[in-house]
ROTIRO-704181 format. One record per residue: z negated, y negated, x negated of N, C-alpha, C in turn; residue in one letter. Coordinates in Angstrom, 3 decimals, decimal comma, padded with zeros to 6 digits. Each point is the difference from the previous one (the first is absolute). Layout:
// residues N
<node <Z Y X> <Z Y X> <Z Y X> A>,
...
This chain:
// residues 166
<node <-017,562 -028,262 020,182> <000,739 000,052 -001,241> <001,292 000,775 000,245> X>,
<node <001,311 -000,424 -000,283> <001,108 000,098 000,044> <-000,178 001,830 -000,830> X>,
<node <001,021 000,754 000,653> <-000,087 001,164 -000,835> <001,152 000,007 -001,001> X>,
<node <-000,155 000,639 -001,430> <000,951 -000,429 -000,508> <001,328 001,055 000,157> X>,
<node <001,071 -000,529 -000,226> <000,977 001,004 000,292> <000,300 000,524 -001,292> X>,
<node <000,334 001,189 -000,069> <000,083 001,042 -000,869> <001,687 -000,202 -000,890> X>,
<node <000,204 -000,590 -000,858> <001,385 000,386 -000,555> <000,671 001,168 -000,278> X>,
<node <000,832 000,506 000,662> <000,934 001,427 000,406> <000,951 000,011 -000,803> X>,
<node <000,318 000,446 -000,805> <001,310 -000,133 -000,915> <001,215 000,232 000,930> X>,
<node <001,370 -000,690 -000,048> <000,931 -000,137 000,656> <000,865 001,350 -000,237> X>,
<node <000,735 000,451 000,999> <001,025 000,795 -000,686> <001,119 -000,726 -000,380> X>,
<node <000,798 000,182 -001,079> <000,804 -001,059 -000,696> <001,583 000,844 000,472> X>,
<node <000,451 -000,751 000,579> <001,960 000,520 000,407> <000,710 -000,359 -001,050> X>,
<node <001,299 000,658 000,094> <000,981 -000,050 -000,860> <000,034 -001,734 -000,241> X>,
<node <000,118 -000,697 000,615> <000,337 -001,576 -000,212> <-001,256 -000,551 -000,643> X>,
<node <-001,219 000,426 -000,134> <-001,520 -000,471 -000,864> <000,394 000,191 -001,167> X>,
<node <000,586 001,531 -000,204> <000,194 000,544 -001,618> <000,973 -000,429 -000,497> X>,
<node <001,044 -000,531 000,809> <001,366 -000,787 -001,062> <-000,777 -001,162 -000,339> X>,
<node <-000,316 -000,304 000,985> <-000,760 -001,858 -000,857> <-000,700 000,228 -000,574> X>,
<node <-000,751 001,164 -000,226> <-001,198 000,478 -001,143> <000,891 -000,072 -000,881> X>,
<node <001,200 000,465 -000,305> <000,527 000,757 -001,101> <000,632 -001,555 -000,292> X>,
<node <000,340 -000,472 000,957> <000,219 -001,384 -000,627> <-000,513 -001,291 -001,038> X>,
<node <-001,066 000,431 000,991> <-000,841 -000,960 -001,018> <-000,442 000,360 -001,251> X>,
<node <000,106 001,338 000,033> <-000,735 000,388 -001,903> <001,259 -000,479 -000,756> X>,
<node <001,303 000,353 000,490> <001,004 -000,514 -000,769> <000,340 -001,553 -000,440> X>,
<node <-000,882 -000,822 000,776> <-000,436 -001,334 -000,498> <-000,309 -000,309 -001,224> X>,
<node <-001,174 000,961 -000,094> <-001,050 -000,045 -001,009> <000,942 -000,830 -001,350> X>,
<node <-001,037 -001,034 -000,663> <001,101 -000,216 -001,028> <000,163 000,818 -001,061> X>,
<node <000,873 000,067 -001,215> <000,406 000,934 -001,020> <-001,447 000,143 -000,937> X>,
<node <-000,249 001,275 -000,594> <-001,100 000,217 -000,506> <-001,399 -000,119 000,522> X>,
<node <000,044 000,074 000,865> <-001,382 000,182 001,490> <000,254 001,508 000,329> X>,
<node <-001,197 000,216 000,304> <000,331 001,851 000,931> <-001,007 -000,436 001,293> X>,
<node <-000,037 000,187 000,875> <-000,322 000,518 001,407> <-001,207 000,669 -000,023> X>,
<node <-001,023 000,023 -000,097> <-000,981 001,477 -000,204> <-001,283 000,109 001,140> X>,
<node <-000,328 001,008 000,364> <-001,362 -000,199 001,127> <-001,218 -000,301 -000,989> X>,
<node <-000,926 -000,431 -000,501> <-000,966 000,084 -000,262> <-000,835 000,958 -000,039> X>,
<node <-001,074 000,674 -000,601> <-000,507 001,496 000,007> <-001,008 -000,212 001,264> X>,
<node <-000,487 -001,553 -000,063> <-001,167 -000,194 000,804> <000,308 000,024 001,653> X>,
<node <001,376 -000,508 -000,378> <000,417 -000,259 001,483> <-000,134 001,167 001,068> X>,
<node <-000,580 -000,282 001,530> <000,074 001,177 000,555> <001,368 -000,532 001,234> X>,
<node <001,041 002,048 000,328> <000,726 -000,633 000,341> <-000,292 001,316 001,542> X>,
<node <000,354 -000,871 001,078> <-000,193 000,306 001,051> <001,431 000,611 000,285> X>,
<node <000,059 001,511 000,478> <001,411 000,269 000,565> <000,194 001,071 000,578> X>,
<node <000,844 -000,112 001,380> <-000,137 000,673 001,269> <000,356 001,412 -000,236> X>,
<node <-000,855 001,165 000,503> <000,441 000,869 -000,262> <-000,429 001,209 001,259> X>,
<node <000,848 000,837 -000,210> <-000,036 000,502 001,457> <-000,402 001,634 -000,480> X>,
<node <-000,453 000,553 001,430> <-000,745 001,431 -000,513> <001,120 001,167 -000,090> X>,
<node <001,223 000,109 000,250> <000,742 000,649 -000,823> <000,585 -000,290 -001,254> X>,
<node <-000,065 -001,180 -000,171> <000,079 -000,636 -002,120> <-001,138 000,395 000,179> X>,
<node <-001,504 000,209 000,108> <-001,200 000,479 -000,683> <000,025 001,483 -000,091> X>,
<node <001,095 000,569 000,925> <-000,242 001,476 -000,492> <001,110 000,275 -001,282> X>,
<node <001,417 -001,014 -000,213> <000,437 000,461 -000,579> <-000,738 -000,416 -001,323> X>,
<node <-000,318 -001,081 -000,368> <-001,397 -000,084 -001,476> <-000,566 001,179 -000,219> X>,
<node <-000,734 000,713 001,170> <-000,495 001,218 000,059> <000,659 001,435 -000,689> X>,
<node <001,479 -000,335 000,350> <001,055 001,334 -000,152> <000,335 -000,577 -001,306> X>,
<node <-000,224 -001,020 -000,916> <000,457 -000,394 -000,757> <-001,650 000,374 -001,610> X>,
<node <-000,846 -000,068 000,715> <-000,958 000,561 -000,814> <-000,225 001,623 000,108> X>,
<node <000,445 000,228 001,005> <-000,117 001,494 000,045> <001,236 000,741 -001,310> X>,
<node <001,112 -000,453 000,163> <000,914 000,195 -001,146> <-000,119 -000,089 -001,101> X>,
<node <-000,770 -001,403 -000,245> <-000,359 -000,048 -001,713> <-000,927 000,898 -000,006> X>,
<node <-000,963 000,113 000,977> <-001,177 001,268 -000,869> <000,500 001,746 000,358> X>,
<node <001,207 000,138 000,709> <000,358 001,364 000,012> <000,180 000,779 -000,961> X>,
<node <000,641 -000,338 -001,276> <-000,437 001,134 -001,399> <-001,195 -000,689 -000,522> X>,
<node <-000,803 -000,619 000,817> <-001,506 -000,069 -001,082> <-000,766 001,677 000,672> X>,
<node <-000,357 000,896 -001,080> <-001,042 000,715 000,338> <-001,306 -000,338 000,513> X>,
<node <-000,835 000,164 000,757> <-001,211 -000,284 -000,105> <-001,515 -000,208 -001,007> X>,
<node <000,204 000,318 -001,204> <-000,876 -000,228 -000,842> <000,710 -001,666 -000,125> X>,
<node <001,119 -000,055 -000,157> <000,535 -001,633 -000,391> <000,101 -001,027 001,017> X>,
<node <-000,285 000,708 001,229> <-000,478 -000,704 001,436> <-001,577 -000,796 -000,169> X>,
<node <-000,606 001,215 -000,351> <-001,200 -000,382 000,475> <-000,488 -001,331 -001,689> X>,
<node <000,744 000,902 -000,564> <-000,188 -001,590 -001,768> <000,247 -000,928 000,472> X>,
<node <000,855 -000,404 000,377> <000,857 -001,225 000,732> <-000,671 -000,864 000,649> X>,
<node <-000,494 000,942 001,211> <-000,680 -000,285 001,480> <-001,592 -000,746 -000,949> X>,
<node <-000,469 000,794 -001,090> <-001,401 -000,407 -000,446> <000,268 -001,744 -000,933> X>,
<node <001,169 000,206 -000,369> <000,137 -001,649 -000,856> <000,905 -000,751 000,745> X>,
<node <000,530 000,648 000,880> <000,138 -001,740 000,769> <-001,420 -000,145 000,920> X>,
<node <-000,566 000,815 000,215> <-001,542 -000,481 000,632> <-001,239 -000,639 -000,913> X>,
<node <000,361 000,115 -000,932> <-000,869 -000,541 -001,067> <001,348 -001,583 -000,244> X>,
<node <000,592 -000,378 000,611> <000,843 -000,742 -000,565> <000,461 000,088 -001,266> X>,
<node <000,615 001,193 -000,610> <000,234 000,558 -001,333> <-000,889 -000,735 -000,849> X>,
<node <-001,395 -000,330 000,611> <-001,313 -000,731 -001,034> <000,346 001,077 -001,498> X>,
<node <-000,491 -000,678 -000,792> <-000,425 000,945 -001,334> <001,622 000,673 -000,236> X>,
<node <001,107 -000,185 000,303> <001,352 000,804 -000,381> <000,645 -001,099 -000,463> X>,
<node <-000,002 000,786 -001,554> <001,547 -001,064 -000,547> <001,120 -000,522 000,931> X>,
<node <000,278 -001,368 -000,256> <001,167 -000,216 001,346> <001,233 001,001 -000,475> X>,
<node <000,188 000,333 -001,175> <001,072 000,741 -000,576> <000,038 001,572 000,364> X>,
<node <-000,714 000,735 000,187> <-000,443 001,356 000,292> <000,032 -000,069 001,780> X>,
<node <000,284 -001,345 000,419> <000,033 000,436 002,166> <001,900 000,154 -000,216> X>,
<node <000,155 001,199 000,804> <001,290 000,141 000,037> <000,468 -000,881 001,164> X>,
<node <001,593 000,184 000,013> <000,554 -001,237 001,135> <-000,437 001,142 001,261> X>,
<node <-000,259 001,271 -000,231> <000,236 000,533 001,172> <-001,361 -000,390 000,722> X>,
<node <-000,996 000,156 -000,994> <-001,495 -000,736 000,855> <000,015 -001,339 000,410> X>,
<node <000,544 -000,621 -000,500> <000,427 -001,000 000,436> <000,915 -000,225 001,392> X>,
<node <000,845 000,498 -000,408> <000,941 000,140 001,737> <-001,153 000,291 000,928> X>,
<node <-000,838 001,329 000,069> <-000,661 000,807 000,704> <-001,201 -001,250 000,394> X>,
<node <-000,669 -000,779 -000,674> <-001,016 -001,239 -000,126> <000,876 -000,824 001,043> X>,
<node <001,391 -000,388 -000,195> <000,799 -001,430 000,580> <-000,034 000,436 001,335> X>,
<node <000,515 001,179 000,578> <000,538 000,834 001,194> <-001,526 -000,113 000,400> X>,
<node <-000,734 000,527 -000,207> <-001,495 000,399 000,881> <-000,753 -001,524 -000,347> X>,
<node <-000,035 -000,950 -000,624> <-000,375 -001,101 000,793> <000,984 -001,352 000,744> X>,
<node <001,124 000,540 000,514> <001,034 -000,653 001,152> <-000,670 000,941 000,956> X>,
<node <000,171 000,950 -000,036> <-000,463 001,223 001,023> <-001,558 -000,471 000,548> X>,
<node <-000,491 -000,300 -000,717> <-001,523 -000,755 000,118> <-000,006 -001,140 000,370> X>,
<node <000,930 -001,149 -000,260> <-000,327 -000,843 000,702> <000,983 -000,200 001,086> X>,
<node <000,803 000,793 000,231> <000,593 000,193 001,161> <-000,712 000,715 001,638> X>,
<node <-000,808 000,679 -000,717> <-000,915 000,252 000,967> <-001,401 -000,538 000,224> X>,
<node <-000,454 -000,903 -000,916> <-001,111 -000,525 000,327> <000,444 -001,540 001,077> X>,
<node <001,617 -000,489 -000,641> <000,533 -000,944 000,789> <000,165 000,235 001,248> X>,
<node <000,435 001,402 000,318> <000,287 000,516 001,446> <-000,681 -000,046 000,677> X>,
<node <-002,025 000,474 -000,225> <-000,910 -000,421 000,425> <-000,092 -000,765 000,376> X>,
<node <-000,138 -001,616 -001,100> <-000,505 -000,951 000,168> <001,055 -000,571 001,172> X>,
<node <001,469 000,250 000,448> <000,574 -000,334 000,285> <000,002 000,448 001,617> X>,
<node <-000,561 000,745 000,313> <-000,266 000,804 000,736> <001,357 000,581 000,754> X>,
<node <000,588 000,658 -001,155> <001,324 000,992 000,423> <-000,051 001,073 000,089> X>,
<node <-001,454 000,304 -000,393> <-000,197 001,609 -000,097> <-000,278 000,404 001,402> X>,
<node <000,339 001,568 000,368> <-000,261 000,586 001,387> <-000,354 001,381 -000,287> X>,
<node <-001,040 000,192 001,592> <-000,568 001,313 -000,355> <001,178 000,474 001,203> X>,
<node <-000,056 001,512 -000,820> <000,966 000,705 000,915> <-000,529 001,227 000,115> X>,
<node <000,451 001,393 000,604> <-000,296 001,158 000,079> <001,449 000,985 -000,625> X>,
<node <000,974 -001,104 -000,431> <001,274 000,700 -000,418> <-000,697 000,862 -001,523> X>,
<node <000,686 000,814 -000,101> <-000,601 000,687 -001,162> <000,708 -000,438 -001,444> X>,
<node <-000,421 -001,481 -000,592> <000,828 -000,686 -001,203> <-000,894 -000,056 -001,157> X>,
<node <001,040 000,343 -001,052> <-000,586 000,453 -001,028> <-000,396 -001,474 -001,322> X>,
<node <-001,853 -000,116 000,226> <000,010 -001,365 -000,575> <-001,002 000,982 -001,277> X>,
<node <000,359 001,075 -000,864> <-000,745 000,164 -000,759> <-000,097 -000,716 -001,535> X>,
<node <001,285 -000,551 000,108> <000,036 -000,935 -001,373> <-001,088 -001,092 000,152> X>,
<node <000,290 -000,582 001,290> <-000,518 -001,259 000,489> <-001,788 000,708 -000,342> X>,
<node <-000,344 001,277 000,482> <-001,646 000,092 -000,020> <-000,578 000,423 -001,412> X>,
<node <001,296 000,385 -001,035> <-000,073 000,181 -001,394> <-000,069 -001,287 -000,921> X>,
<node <000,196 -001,045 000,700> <000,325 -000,727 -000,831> <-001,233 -000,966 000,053> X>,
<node <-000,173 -000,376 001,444> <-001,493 -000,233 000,216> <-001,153 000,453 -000,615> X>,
<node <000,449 000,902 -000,196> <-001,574 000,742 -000,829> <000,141 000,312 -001,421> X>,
<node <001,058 -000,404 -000,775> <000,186 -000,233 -001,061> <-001,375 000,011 -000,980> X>,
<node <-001,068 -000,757 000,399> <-000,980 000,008 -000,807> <-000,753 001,359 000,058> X>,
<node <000,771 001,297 000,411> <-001,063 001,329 -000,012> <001,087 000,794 -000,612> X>,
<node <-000,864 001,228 -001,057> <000,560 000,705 -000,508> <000,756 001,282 001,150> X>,
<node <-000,219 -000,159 001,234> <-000,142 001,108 001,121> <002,228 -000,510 -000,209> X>,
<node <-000,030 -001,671 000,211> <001,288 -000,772 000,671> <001,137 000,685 -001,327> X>,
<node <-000,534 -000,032 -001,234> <001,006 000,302 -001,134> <-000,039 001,248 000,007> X>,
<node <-000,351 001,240 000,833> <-000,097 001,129 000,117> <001,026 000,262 001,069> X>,
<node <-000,190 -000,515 001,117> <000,905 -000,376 001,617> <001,314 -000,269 -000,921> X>,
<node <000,360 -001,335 -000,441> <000,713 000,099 -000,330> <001,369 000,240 -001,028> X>,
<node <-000,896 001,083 -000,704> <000,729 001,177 -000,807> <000,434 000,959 000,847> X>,
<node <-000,996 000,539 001,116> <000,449 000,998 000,651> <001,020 -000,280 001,174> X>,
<node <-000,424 -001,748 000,109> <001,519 -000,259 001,455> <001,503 -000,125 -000,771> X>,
<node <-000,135 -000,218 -001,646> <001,194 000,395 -000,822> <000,421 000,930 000,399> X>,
<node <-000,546 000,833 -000,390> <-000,249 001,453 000,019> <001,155 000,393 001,239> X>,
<node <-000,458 -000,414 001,603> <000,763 000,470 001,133> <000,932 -001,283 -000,034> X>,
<node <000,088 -000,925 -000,821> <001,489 -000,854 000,335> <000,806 000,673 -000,777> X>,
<node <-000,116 000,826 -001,162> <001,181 000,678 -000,586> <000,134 000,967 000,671> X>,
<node <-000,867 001,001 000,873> <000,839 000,915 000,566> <000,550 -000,483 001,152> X>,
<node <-000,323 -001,202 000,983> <000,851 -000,752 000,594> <001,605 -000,073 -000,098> X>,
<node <-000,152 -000,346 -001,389> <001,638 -000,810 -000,410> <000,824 001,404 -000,306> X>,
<node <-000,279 000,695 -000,735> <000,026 001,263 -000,243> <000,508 000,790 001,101> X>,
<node <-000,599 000,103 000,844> <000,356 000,174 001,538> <001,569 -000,301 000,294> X>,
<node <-000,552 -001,420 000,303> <001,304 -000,576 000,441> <001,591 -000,510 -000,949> X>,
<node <-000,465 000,078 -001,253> <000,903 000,307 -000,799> <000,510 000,737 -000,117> X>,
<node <-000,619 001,567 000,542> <000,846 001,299 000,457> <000,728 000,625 001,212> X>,
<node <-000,780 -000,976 000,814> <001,099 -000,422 001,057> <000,758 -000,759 -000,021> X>,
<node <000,138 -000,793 -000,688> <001,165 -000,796 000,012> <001,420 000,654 -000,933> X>,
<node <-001,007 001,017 -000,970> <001,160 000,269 -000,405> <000,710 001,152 000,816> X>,
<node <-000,749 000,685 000,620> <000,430 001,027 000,986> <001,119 -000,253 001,286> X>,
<node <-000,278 -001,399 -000,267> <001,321 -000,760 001,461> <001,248 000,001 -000,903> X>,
<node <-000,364 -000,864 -001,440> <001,108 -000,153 -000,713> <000,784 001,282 -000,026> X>,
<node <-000,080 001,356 -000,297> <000,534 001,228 -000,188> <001,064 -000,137 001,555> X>,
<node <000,001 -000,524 000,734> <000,722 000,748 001,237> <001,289 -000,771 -000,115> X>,
């Protein structure tokens, strides 16, 4: 039996996306363009775009305190079951969108087999927080890895301003 080959999403060059952009401008008058909700869309992504997603959820939850970490962390794990859709803020929401790209970015990496073991000392604690999402231990982790990304930035926001002075 023939093995089947795996469809790889393409990386798309400047000359894919003009004719992309071309063709929606086809479209006739009063039509819109739209993806479908059902549709799934395959697209290439590389492990420094997965850290910046990463640096990009770390920001939205940097003025969340931790009591509003760990709320958060408990209803998007319940799939905000039982929560008015009106009462989920956009920020749980962002925090929900970011940590499942982050999720299936790494379960793809797996399956993809891009992942590597190393002995470099790299920091995948989002990646082991996010995995474990279904334990109250993970919405605890990550209140407290908040916790050291603001004194992180904090950090280096004071060095940076310390260069600026000279």
């Amino acid at each position: 039996m023939a093995k089947k080959k795996e469809k790889t999403p393409k990386r798309v060059t400047p000359k894919d996306k003009i004719s992309a952009i071309e063709k929606l401008t086809e479209v006739a008058s009063g039509k819109v363009v739209t993806v479908p909700d059902d549709a799934i869309i395959n697209v290439p992504i590389s492990g420094s775009f997965r850290k910046a997603i990463e640096q990009t959820l770390h920001y939205i939850m940097s003025p969340m305190e931790a009591e509003e970490i760990i709320v958060a962390m408990q209803r998007i794990r319940s799939g905000f079951q039982d929560i008015n859709p009106l009462k989920v803020t956009e920020k749980e929401r962002a925090i929900w969108v970011l940590m499942s790209i982050i999720s299936e970015i790494n379960y793809q990496a797996a399956e993809q087999k891009k992942t590597i073991v190393t002995e470099e000392d790299v920091n995948e604690r989002m990646a082991d927080i996010i995995h474990g999402i279904n334990t109250d231990a993970a919405a605890e982790d990550m209140a407290n890895f908040n916790e050291e990304y603001k004194d992180f930035k904090s950090k280096r926001e004071d060095a940076a301003d310390n260069t600026n002075e000279d």
